[in-house]
Backbone as CSV, one residue per row, in Angstrom:
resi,resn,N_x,N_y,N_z,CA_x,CA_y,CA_z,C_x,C_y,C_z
1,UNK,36.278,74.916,151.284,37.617,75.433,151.529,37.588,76.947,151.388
2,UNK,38.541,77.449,151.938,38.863,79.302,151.745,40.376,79.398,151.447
3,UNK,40.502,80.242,151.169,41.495,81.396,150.838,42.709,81.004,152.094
4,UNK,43.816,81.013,152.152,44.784,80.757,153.184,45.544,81.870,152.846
5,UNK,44.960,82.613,152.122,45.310,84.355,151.851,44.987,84.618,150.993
6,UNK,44.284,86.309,151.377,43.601,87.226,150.994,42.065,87.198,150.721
7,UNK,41.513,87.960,150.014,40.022,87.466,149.771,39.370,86.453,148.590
8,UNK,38.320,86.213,149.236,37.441,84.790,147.887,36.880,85.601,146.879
9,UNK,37.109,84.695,145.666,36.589,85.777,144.599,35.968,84.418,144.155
10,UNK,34.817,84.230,143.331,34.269,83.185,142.323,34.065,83.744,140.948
11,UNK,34.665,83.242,139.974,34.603,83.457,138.481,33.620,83.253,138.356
12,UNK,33.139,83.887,137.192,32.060,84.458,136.889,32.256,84.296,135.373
13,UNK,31.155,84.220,134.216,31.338,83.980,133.074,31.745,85.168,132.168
14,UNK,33.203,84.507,131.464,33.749,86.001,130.951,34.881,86.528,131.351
15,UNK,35.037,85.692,132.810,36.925,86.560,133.646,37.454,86.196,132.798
16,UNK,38.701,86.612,133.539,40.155,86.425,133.149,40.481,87.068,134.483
17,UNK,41.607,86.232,134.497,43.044,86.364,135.860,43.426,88.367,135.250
18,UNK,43.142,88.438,134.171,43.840,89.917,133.862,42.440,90.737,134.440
19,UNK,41.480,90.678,134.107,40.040,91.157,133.693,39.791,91.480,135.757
20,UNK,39.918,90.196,136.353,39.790,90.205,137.879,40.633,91.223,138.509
21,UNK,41.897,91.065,137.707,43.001,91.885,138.155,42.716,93.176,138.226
22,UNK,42.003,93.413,137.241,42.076,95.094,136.524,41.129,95.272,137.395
23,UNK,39.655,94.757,137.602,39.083,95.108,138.518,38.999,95.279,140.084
24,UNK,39.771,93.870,140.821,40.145,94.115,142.483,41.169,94.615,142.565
25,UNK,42.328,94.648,141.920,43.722,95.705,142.342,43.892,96.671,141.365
26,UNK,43.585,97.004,140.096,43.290,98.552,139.927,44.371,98.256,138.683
27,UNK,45.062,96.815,138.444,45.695,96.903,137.146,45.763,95.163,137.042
28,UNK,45.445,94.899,135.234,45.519,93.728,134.836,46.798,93.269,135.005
29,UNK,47.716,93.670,134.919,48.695,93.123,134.579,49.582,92.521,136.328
30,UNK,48.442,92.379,137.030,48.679,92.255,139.087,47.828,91.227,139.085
31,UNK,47.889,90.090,137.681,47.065,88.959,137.952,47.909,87.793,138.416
32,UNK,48.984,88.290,138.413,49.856,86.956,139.123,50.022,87.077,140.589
33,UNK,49.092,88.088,141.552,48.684,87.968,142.482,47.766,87.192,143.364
34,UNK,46.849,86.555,142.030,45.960,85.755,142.414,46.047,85.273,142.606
35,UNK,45.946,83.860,143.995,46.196,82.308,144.154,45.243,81.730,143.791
36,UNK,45.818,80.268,143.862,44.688,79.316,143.945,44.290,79.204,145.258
37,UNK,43.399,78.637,145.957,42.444,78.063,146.997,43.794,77.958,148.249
38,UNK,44.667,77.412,147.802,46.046,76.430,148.597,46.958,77.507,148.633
39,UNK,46.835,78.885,148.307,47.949,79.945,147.791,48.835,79.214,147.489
40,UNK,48.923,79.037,146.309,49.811,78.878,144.758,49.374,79.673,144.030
41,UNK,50.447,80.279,143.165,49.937,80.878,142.329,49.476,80.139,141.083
42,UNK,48.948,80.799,140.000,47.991,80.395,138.696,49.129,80.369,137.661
43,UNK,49.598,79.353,136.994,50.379,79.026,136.057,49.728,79.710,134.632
44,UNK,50.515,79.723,133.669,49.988,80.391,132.510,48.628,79.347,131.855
45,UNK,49.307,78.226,132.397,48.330,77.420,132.107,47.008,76.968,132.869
46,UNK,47.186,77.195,134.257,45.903,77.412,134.679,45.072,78.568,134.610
47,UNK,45.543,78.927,134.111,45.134,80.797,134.113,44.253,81.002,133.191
48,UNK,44.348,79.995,131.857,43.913,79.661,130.409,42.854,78.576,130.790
49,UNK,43.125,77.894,131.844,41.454,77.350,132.286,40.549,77.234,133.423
50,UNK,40.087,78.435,133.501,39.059,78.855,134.830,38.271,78.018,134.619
51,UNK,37.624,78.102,135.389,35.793,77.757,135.392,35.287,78.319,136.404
52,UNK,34.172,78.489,135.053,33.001,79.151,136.367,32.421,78.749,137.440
53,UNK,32.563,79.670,138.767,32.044,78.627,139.510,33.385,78.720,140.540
54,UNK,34.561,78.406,140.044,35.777,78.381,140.418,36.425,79.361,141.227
55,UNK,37.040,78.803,142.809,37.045,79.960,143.831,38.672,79.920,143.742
56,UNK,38.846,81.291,144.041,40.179,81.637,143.865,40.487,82.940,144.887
57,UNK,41.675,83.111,145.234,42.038,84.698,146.022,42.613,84.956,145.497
58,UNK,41.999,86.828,145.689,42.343,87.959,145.416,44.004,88.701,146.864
59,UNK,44.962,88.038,146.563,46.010,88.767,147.789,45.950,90.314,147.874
60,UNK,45.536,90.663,148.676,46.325,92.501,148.814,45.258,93.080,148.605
61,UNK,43.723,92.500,147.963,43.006,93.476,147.185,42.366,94.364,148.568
62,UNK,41.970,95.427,147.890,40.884,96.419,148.997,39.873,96.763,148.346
63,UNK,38.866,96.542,148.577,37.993,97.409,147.753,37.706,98.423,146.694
64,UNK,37.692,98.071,145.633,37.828,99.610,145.205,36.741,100.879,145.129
65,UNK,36.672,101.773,145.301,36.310,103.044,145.682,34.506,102.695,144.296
66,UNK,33.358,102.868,145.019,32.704,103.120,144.084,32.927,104.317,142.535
67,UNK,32.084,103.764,141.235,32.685,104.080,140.352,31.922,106.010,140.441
68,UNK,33.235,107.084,140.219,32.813,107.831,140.094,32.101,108.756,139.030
69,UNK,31.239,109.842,139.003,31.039,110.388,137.421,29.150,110.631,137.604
70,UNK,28.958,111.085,136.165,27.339,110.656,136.234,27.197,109.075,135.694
71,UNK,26.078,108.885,136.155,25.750,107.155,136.363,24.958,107.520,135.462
72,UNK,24.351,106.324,134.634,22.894,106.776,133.399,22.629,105.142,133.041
73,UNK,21.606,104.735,133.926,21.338,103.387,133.377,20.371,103.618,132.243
74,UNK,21.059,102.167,131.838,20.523,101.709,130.603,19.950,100.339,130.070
75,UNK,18.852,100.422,128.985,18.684,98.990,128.501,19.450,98.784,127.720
76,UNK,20.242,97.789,128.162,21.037,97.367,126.544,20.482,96.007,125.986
77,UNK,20.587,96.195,124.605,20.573,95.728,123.480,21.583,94.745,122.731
78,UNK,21.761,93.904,121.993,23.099,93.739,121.277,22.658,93.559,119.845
79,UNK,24.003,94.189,119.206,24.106,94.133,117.556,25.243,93.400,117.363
80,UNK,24.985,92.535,116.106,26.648,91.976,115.842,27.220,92.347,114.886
81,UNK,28.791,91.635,114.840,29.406,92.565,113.688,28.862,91.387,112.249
82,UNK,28.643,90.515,112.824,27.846,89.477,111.568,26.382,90.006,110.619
83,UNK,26.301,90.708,111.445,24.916,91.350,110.744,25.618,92.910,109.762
84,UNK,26.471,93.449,110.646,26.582,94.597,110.016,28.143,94.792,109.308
85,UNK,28.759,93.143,108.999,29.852,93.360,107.920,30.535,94.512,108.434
86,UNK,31.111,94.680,109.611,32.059,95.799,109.769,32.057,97.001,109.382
87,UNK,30.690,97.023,108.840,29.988,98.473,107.819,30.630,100.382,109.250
88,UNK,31.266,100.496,108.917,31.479,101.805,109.477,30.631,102.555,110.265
89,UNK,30.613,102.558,111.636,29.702,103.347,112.479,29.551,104.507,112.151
90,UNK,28.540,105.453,112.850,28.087,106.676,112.509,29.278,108.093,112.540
91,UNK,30.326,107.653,113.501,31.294,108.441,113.557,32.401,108.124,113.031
92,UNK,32.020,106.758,112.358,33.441,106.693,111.641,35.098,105.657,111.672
93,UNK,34.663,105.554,113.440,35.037,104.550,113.908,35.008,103.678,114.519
94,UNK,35.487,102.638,114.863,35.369,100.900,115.155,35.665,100.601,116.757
95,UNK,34.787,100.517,117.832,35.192,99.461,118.796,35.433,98.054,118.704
96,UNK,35.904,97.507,119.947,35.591,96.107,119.707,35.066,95.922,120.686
97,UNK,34.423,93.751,119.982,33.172,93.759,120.585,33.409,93.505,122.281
98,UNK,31.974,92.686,122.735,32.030,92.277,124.031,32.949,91.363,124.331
99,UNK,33.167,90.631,123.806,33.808,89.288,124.268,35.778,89.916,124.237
100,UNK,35.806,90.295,123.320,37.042,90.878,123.054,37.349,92.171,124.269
101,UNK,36.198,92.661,124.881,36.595,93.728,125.541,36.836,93.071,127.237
102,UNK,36.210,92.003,127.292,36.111,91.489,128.122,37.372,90.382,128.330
103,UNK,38.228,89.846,127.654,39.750,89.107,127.270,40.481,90.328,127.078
104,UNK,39.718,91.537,127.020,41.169,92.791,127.226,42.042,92.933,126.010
105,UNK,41.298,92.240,125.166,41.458,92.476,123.802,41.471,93.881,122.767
106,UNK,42.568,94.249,122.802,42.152,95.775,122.307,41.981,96.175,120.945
107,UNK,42.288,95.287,119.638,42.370,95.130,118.410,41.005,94.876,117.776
108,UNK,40.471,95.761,117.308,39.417,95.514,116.602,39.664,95.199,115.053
109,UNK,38.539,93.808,114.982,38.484,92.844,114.078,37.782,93.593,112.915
110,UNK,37.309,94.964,112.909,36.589,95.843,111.964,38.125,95.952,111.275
111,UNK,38.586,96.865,112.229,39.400,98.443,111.979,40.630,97.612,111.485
112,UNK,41.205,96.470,111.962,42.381,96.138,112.599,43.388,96.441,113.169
113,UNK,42.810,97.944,114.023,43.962,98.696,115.006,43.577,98.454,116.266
114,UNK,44.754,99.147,117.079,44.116,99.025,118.592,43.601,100.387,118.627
115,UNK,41.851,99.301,119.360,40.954,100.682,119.676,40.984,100.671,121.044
116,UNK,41.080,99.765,121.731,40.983,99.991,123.290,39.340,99.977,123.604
117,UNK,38.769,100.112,123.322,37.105,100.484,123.956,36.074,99.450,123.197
118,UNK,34.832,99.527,124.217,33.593,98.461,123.594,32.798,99.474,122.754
119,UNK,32.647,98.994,121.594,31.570,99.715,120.395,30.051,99.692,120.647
120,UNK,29.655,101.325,120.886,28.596,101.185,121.364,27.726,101.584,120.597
121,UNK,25.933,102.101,119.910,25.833,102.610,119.968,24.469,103.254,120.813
122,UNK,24.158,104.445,120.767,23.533,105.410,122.043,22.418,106.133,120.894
123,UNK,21.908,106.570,122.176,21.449,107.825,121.683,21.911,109.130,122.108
124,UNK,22.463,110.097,120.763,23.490,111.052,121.187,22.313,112.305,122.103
125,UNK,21.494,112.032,122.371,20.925,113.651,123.242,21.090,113.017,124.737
126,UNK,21.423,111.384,124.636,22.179,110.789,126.056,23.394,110.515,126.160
127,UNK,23.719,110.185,125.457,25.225,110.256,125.732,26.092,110.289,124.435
128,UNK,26.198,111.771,124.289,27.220,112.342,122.961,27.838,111.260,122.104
129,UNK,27.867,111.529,120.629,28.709,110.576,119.857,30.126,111.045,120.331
130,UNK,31.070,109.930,120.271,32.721,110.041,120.159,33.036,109.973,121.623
131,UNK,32.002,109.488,123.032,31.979,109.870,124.711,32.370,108.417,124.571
132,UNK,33.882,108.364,125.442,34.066,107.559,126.113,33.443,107.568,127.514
133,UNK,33.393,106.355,127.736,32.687,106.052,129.282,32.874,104.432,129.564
134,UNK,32.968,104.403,131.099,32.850,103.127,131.452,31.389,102.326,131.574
135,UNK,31.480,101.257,131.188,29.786,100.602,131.188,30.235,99.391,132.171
136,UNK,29.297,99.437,133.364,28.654,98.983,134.369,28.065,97.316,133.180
137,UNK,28.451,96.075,133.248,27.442,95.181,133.175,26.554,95.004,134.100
138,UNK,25.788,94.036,133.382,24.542,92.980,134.375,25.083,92.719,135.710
139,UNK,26.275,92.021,135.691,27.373,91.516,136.690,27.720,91.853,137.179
140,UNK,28.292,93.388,136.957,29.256,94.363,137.917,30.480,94.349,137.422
141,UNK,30.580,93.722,136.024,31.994,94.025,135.595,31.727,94.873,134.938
142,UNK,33.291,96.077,134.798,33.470,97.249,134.146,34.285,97.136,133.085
143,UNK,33.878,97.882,131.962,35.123,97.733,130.803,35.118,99.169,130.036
144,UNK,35.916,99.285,129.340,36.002,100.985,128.467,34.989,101.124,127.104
145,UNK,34.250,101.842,126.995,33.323,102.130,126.251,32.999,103.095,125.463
146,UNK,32.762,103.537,124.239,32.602,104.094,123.712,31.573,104.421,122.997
147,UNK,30.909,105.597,122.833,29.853,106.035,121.923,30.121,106.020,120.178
148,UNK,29.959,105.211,119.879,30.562,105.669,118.254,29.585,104.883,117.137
149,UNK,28.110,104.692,117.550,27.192,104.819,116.357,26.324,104.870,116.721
150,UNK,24.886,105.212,116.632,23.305,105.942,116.611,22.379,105.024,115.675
151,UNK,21.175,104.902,116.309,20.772,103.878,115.625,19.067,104.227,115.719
152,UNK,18.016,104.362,114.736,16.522,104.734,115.067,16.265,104.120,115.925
153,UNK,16.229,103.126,116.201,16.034,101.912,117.222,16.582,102.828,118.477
154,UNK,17.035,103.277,118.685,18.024,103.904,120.206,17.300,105.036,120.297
155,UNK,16.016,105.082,121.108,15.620,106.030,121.905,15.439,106.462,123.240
156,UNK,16.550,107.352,123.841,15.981,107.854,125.309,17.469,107.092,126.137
157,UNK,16.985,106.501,127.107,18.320,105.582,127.718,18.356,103.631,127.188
158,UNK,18.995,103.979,126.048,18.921,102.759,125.937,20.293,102.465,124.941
159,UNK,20.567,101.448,124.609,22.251,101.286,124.252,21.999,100.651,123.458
160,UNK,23.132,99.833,122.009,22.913,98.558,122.107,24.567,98.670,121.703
161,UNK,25.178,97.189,122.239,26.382,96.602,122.234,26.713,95.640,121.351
162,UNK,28.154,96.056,120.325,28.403,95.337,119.879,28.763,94.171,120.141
163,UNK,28.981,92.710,119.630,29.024,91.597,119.720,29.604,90.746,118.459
164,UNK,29.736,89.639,118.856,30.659,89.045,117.339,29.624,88.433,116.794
165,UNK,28.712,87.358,117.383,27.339,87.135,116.073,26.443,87.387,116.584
166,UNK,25.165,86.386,115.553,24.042,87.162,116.032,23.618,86.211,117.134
167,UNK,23.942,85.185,117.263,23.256,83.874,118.120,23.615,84.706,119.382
168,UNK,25.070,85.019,119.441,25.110,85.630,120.782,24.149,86.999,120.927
169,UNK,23.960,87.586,120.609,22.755,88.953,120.389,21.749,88.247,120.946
170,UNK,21.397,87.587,120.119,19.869,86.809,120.588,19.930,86.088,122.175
171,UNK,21.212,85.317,122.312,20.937,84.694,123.384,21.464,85.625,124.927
172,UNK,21.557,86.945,124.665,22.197,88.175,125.729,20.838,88.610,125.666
173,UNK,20.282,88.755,124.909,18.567,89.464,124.880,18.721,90.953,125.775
174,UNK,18.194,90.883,126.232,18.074,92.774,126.710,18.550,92.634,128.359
175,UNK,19.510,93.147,128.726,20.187,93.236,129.919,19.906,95.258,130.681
176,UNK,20.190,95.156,131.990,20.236,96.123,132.417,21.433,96.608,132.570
177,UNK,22.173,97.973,131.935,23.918,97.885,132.498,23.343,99.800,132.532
178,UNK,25.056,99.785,132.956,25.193,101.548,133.327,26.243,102.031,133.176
179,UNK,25.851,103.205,132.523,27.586,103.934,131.541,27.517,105.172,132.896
180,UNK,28.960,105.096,133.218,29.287,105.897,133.999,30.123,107.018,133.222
181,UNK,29.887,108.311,132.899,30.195,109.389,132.185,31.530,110.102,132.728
């Protein structure tokens, strides 16, 4: 089956109707644009259960404009906050993790404020402590990012991303992504 309007999108592990939104029309909150397969729209309650795999349209979307800036790929890494007890990054303050940045979750489970951004940390002679930037996943999804801890382990272009445990760390193992500056 297709789309009886607009374009096919397939979920991918990790959307959200907001997350899709933010990325094909340029704001989360234009996820009640999305149909189902039959154009209907996505009830609060279907909305709460995608699956991957699961084809859906994007109405109205256009492309959006490749991401602009300097590009700086990277290996990333992941650290969790299970390992490091919410222990205070190098600058002081708290992103939140992947999963949370990715549900558009802006409240970090460290800090308990809204931080808005994914907790990164870098190496600062690549990309400055306290540099927001967008990070490019494996996937091609984009989310808000931040530089805010340094680690011996982090030499040259290489990242590592916070995360909520360690199983997930281990089972993300080393990915290719790219912080756009």
């Amino acid at each position: 089956m297709s789309c009886t309007r607009g374009n096919l999108y397939i979920i991918k592990l990790g959307d959200t109707l907001f997350i899709i939104a933010k990325q094909q029309l340029g704001d989360g909150n234009r996820w009640r644009e999305i149909l189902k397969l039959d154009g209907t729209p996505f009830t609060d309650q279907d909305a709460s259960n995608l699956q991957v795999g699961q084809e859906i349209c994007i109405t109205g979307s256009t492309p959006l404009p490749p991401p602009s800036g300097n590009q700086i790929n990277l290996e990333a890494r992941f650290y969790s906050m299970e390992e490091t007890n919410c222990h205070l990054p190098a600058s002081g303050v708290h992103g939140v993790t992947l999963q949370a940045a990715l549900a558009g979750q802006l409240q970090s489970k460290c800090q308990g404020e809204s931080v808005g951004r994914l907790q990164c940390a870098v190496d600062p002679n690549v990309i400055p402590l306290l540099t927001n930037f967008t990070l490019v996943l494996w996937d091609g999804r984009q989310i808000p990012a931040a530089a805010v801890d340094i680690g011996t382990a982090i030499i040259g272009n290489k990242i590592d991303i916070f995360v909520d445990t360690i199983q997930e760390a281990i089972n993300l193992g080393v990915q290719s992504v790219t912080a756009i500056l």
